[in-house]
N, C-alpha and C positions, 0 to 999 in steps of 0.2 A: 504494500500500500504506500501511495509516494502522497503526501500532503508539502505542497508548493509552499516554498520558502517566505514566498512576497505576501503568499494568503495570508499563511500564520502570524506574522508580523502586522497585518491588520488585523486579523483575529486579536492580538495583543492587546491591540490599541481599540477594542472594539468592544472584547467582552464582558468587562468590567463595570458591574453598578457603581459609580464613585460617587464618595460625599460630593455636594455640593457648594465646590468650590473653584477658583480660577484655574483656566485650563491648562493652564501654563502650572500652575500647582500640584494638578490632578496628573500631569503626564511626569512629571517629576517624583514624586512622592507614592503612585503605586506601582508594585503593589509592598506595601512594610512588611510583612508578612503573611505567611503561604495559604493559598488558598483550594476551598476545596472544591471538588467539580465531583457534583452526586450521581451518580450513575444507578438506572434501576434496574442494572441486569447483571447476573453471578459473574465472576471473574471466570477468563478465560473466552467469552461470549464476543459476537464480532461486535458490540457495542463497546462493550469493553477495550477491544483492542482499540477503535477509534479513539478512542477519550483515553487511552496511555500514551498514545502517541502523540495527541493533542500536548497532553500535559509533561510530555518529558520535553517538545519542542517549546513550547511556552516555560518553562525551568528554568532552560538554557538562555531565552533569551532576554527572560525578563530578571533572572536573576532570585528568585524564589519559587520556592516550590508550590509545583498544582498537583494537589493530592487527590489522586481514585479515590474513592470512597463508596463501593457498594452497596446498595441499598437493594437489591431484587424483593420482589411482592405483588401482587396487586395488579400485574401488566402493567408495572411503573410510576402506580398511584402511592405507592409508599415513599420513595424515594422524592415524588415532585411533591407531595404534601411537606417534606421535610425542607426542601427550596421555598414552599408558600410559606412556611411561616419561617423562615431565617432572615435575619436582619438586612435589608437592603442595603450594605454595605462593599457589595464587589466581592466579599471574601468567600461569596456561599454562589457557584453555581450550578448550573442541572443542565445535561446532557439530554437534547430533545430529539423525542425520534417521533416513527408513523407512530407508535401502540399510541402515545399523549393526544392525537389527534381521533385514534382509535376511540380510544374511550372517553371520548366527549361522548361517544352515543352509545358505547357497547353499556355503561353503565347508570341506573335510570337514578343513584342519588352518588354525591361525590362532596366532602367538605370541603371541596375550592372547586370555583370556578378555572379552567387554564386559559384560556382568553384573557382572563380578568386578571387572573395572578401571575402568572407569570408573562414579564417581559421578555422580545424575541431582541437576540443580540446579534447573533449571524449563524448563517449557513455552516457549513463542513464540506460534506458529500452528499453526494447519491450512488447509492451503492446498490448492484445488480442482482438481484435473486434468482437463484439456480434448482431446476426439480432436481431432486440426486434419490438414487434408489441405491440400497445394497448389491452387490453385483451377484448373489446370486439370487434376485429375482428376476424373476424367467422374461420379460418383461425388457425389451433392448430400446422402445423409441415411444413415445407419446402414444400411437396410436397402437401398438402393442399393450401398452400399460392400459388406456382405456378398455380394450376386448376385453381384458385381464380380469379388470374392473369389474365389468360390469355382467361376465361370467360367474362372479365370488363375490356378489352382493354380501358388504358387510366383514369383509376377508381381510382385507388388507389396511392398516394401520399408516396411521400418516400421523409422522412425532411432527410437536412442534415445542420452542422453550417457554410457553406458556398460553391464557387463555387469552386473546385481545394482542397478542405479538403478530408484528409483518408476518413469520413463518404460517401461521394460524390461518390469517386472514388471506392469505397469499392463498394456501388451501382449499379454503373454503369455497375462493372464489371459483376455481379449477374445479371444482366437485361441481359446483352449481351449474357450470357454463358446460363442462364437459357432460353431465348426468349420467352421475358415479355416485357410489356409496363407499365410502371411508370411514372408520374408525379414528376417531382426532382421540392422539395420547398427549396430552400437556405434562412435560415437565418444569422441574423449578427452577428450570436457567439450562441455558446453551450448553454446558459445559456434560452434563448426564446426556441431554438426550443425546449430545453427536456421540457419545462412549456408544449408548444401546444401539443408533444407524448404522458405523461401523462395525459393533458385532453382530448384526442381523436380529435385534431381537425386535424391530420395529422397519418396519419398509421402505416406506418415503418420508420427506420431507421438502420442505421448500425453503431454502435459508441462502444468506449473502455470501457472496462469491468472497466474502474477506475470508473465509472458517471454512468454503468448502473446498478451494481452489487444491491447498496440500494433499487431501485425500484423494482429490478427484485424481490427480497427478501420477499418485502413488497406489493407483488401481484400487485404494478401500472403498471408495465409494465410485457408482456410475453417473455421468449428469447426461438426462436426459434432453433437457430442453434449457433457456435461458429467459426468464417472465419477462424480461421488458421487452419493449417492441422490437429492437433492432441486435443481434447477436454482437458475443461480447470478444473483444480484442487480444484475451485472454485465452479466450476458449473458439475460438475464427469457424472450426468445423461442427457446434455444439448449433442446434436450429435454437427458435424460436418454440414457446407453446405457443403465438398464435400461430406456427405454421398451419396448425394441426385444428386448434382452437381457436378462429375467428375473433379479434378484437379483444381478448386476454390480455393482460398486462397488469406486471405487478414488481413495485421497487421499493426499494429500501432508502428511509432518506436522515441524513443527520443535523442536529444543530446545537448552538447552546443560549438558553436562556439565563434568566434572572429575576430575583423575585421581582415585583412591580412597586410602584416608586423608582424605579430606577431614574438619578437625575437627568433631566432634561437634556444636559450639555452631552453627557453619556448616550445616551440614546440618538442625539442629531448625528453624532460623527460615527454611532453605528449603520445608521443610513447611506453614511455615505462610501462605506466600509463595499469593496468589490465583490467582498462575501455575500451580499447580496444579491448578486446576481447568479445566473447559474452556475455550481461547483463544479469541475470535472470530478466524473464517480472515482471515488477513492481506488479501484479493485482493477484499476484499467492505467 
């Protein structure tokens, strides 16, 4: 995963809540000490690796430390409840992915609003999601896995690292569009379910080309298809699910917020922060 020098360096200058003070102060003075960047998925997870990577390059170049800090639960509501109520002080951020947009709707009561609570700082990536099946599932291309399917109504298990994550939702959507029956296994973070894919004890998945790329490589795992529209530069001879399945698509995207209150002055020069605009996907 290559994260661009010149990004990170607006990242820097970008993602920071700071007191409300002259700008010329604020770029001076933080960050005095280390800050933490809350992450709501188990270590090891391609979340995860986005946001060590973030934080060993912002380390370096700002000169304190930004600290992981694991928080998995909830499909990510534990982890951003702990950013909503942290001090709007720059020292507390949250690692925003799809599930936080997910579960504005997957969930019908929530003790914060994320629209409301949390302020958006900038971009990261967009990162690619890959169907991968255990290689010996008999099963070699999309429309093989479909037949498969829909011969073993209810047979075949589709892990994902929890309920309301891209993997999940990635899924579901594929069940729906393709009409398939799956069995959805949620585990408690990335980290179990890719052990049980690789040892075959769960069949498919749909997860970011950052965590599946090694396997694929190394023959543990097969990748059938690639979710977004257009095949990935990494994988050149891997199709498309929509080759197979018409108008399918499904990607993975990264960012980092802040509680809200974040000052004014903060906030304008994150606008104008390049991170704004579209990232090249981390995985490519």
């Amino acid at each position: 995963m290559k994260l661009p020098r010149r990004k990170f360096l607006h990242l820097a200058a970008g993602a920071a809540a700071l007191p409300a003070v002259s700008r010329i102060a604020v770029a001076q003075s933080y960050p005095s000490r280390p800050v933490r960047v809350i992450v709501g998925f188990t270590s090891g997870s391609a979340p995860d690796i986005v946001a060590r990577l973030m934080g060993q390059w912002l380390s370096e170049r700002l000169g304190q430390q930004f600290l992981i800090e694991n928080r998995p639960g909830a499909g990510t509501n534990i982890g951003t409840e702990m950013v909503v109520r942290a001090p709007a002080d720059g020292y507390t951020l949250l690692l925003v992915g799809a599930p936080n947009a997910i579960n504005a709707t997957l969930y019908d009561r929530l003790s914060f609003n994320f629209l409301r609570d949390i302020a958006p700082v900038a971009g990261i990536s967009r990162e690619r999601i890959v169907m991968v099946v255990h290689p010996s599932f008999p099963a070699k291309s999309v429309p093989e896995f479909i037949a498969y399917a829909k011969a073993n109504p209810g047979k075949v298990t589709m892990a994902s690292p929890g309920n309301g994550s891209s993997p999940h939702v990635s899924g579901e959507l594929f069940k729906m569009m393709a009409g398939i029956d799956m069995i959805h296994v949620p585990y408690r973070g990335g980290g179990q379910m890719m052990t049980d894919l690789i040892a075959g004890q769960v069949h498919v998945s749909f997860i970011g080309l950052t965590v599946a790329i090694d396997p694929i490589r190394s023959g543990k795992l097969r990748a059938l298809a690639v979710a977004a529209a257009t095949r990935s530069d990494v994988l050149p001879n891997i199709p498309t699910v929509s080759d197979f399945v018409p108008g399918y698509e499904a990607s993975a995207f990264w960012g980092v917020g802040a509680p809200r209150n974040t000052p004014a002055e903060a906030q304008q020069r994150d606008q104008c922060s390049p991170l704004r605009s579209r990232a090249k996907e981390a995985s490519c």
